[in-house]
C-alpha positions as CSV (number, residue, x, y, z in Angstrom):
1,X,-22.4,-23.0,-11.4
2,X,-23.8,-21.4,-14.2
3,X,-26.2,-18.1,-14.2
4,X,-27.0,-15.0,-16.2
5,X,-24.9,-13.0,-17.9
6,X,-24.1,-9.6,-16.4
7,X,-21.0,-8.4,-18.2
8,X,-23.4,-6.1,-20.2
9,X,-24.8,-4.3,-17.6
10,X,-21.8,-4.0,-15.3
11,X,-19.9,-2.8,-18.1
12,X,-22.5,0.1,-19.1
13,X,-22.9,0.9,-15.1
14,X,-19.1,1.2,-15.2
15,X,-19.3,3.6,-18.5
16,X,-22.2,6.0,-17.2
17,X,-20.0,6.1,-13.5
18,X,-17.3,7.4,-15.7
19,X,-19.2,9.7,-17.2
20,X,-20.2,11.6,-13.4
21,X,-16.0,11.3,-12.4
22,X,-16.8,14.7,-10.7
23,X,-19.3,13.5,-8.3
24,X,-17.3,10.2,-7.5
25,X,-15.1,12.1,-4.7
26,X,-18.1,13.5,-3.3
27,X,-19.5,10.3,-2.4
28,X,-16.2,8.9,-1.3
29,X,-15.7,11.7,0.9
30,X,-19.2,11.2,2.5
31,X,-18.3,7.5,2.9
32,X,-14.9,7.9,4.6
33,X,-16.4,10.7,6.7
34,X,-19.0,8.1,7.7
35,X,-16.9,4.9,8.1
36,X,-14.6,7.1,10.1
37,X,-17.5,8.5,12.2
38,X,-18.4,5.3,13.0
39,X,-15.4,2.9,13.3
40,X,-12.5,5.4,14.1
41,X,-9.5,6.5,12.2
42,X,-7.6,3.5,12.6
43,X,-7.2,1.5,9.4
44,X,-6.6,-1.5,10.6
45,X,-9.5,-1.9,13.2
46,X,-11.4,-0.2,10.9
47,X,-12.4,-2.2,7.2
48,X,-15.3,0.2,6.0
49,X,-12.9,2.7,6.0
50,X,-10.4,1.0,4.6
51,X,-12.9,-0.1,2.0
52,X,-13.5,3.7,1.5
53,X,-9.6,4.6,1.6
54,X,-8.7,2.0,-1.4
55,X,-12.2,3.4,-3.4
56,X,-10.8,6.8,-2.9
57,X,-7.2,5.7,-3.7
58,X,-8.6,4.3,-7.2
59,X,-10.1,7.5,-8.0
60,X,-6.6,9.1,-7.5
61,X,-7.9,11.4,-4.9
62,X,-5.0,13.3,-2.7
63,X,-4.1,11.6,0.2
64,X,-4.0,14.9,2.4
65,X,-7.8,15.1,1.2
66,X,-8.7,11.8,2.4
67,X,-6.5,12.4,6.2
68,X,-8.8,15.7,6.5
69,X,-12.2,13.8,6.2
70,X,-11.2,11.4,8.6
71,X,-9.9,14.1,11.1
72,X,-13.2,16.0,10.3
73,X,-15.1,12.7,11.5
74,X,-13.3,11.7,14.4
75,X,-13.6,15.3,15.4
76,X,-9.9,16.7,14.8
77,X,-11.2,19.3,12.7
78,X,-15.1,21.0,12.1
79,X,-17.1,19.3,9.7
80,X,-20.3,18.3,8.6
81,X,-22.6,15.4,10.1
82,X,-24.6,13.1,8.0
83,X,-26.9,10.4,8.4
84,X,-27.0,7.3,6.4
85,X,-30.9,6.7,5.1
86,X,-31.6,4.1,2.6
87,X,-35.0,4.3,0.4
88,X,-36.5,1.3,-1.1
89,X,-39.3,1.7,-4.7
90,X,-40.2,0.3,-7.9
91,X,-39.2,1.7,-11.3
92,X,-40.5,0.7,-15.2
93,X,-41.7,-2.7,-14.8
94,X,-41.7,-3.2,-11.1
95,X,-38.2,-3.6,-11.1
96,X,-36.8,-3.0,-7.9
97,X,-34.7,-0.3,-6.7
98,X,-32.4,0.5,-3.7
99,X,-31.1,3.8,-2.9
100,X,-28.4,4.7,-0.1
101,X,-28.3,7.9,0.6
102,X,-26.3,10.3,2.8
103,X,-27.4,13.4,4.1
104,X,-27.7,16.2,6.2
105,X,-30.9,17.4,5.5
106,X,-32.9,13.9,5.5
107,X,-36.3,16.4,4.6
108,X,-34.7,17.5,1.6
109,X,-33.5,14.3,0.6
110,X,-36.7,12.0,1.1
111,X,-38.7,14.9,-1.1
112,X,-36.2,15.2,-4.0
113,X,-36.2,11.1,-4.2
114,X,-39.6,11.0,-4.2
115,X,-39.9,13.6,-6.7
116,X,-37.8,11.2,-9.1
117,X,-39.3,8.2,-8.2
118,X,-42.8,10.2,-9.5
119,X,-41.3,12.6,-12.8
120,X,-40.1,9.2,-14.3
121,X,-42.9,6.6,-13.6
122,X,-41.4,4.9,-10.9
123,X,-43.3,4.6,-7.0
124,X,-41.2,5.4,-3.8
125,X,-41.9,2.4,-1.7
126,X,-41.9,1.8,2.6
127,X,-38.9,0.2,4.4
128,X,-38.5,-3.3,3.3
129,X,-40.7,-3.1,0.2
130,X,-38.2,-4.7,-2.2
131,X,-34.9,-5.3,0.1
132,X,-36.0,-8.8,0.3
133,X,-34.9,-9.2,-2.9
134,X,-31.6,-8.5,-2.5
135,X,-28.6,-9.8,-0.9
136,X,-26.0,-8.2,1.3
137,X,-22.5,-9.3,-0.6
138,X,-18.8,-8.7,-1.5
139,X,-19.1,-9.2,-5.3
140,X,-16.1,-9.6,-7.4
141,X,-17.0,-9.6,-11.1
142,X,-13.9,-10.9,-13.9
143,X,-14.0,-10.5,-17.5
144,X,-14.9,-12.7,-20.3
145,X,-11.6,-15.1,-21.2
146,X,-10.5,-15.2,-17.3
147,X,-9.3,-18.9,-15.9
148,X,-12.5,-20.3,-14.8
149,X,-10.9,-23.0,-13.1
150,X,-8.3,-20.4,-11.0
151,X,-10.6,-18.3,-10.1
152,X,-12.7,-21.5,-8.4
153,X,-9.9,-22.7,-6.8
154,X,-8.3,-19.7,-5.4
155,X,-12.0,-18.2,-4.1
156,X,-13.1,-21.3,-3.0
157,X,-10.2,-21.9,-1.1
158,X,-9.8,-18.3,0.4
159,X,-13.6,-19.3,1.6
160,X,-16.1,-17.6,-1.4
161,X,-19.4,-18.4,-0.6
162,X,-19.7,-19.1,-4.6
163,X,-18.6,-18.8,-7.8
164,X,-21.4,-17.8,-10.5
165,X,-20.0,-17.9,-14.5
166,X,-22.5,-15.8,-17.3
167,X,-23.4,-17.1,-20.3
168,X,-21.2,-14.7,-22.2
169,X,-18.0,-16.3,-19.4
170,X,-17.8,-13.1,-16.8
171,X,-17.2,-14.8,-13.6
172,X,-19.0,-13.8,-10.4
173,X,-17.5,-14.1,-7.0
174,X,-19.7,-14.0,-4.5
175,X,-18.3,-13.5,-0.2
176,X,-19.9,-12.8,2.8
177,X,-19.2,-9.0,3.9
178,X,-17.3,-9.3,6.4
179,X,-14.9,-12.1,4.5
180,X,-14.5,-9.5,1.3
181,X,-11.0,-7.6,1.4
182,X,-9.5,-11.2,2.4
183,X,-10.6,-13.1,-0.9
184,X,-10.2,-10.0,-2.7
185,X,-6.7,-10.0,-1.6
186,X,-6.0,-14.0,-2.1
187,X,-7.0,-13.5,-5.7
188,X,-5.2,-10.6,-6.5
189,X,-1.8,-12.1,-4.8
190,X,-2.7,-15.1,-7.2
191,X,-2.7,-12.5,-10.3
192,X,-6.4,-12.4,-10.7
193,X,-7.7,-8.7,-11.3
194,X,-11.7,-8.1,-10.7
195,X,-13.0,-5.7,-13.0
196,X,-15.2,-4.8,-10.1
197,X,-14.9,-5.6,-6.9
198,X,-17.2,-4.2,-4.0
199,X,-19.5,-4.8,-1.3
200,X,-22.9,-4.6,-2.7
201,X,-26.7,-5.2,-2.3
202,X,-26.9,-8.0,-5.1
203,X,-30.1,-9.2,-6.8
204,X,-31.2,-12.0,-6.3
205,X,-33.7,-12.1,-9.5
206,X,-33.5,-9.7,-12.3
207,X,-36.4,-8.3,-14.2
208,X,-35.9,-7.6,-18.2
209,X,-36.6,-4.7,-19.8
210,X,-36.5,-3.7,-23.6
211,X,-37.3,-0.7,-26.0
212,X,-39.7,2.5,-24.6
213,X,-39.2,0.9,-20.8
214,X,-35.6,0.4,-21.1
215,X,-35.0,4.1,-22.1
216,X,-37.9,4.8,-19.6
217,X,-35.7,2.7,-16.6
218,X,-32.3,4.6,-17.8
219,X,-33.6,8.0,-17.6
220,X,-34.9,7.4,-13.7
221,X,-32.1,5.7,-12.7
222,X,-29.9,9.0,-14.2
223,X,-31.8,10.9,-12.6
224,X,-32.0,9.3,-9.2
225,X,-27.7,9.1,-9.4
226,X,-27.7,12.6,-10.0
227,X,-29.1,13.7,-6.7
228,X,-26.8,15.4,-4.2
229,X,-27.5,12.5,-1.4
230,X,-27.2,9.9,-3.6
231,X,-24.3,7.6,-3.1
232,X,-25.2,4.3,-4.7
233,X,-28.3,2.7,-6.4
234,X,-29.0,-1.2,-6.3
235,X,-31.4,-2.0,-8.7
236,X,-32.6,-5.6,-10.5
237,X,-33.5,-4.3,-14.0
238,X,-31.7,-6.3,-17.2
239,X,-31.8,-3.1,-19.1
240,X,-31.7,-4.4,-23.3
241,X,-31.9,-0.7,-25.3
C-alpha cells in the first residue's frame, strides 16, 4: 500500500545520531542494564536484551563491556538502578513528542525535560496526552531501489502486519513487537538489509513543518536528545528546512 515518504527524515535522524556516537553506548548500556534487570541474563529467554546486545554489537561496543552490565543487573557485580519513565508534550506546531527516559534521579530528570520542553516553545504534557497517536511497532525501513515485490513476499510470509512503500520508494515494514527479530531475521536470510530496523513508537499521522518552525522543532528536539536520561525521542513532526 502506498503512504508518505519518510526516507528524508529517517535518513537525517540517522545523520544527527551519528553525530552524538559518544552518547550512543551510554544509552545502550542503560538499556541492557535494564532488559537484563528485568528479563535475566539469558539471551535466549530474554529478547529485549538481545535486542539491546545486537544494538550494542552494531555500535562495536567490547563484548566484555556489554557481560559487565548484564552481571551489574542481575546482581553479579554493584551497579546503578534506574527506572524507566516515559514523558509525553507538544513541540512547534503541536506536533507530538515522546520521550523515554532512564534514570536514577527521576526529580532531576522530570525538571531538566520540562525545562526543554519550555526554553524552546514546546509544553510538557500529562501521561497519555499524545501516546494515542502512536503505535507500538517493530519497524524495518529499506532504501529507495529495493525489490518491492521481495520484500512483500518475504514479510508477508514471515507474518508482517504490513508493508507501507513512500513516495520517493523506501519501503516500510511494519510487525507486531513481539513478532520483530523473527521477520527481521527471514529477510535478512533472504538478503534483504533494513537500513533501520527497531522496535519503535510509530506515528500514526505526521504533522509538517517548514522554515522558522522547522529550525524551531530541530533545535528542541537537539536539545531534548542531549539530556543525560534521554534514551530515545518518538516524535510526528515532517521536518522540511
Amino acid at each position: 500500500m502506498a503512504g508518505h515518504s519518510k526516507w528524508a527524515n529517517i535518513q537525517h535522524r540517522k545523520g544527527r545520531q551519528d553525530e552524538k556516537r559518544g552518547r550512543i553506548w551510554t544509552r545502550i548500556i542503560r538499556e541492557i542494564t535494564v532488559a537484563a534487570r528485568l528479563g535475566g541474563a539469558d539471551l535466549a529467554l530474554n529478547p529485549r536484551l538481545r535486542l539491546a546486545v545486537d544494538k550494542a554489537k552494531a555500535a562495536n561496543m567490547p563484548a566484555d563491556t556489554v557481560k559487565k552490565n548484564i552481571d551489574k543487573a542481575t546482581g553479579n557485580l554493584e551497579g546503578v538502578h534506574y527506572e524507566e519513565i516515559r514523558y509525553e508534550g507538544y513541540g512547534i506546531g503541536g506536533a507530538a513528542v515522546i520521550i523515554d527516559t532512564m534514570t536514577d534521579n527521576k526529580v532531576r530528570t522530570v525538571a531538566e525535560v520540562r525545562h526543554v520542553f519550555s526554553k524552546y516553545g514546546g509544553n510538557l504534557g500529562t501521561e497519555g496526552s499524545v501516546a494515542f497517536q502512536f503505535k507500538h511497532c517493530g519497524q524495518l525501513v529499506f532504501a529507495p531501489g529495493t525489490s518491492e515485490d521481495k520484500v512483500m513476499e518475504v514479510a508477508l510470509e514471515a507474518g508482517a502486519d504490513d508493508v507501507v512503500t513512500g513516495d520517493d520508494g523506501a519501503i516500510e515494514v511494519l510487525t507486531a513487537p513481539q513478532e520483530f527479530e523473527s521477520i527481521k531475521s527471514a529477510l535478512e536470510a533472504a538478503g534483504l538489509k533494513p537500513e533501520v530496523a527497531e522496535v519503535t513508537m510509530r506515528a500514526e499521522n505526521t504533522v509538517g513543518i517548514t522554515g522558522e518552525d522547522a529550525i524551531r522543532m530541530q533545535k528542541l528536539l537537539d536539545a531534548i536528545e542531549d539530556l543525560d536520561d534521554v534514551q530515545a525521542v518518538f516524535h510526528n513532526a515532517e521536518i522540511s528546512p
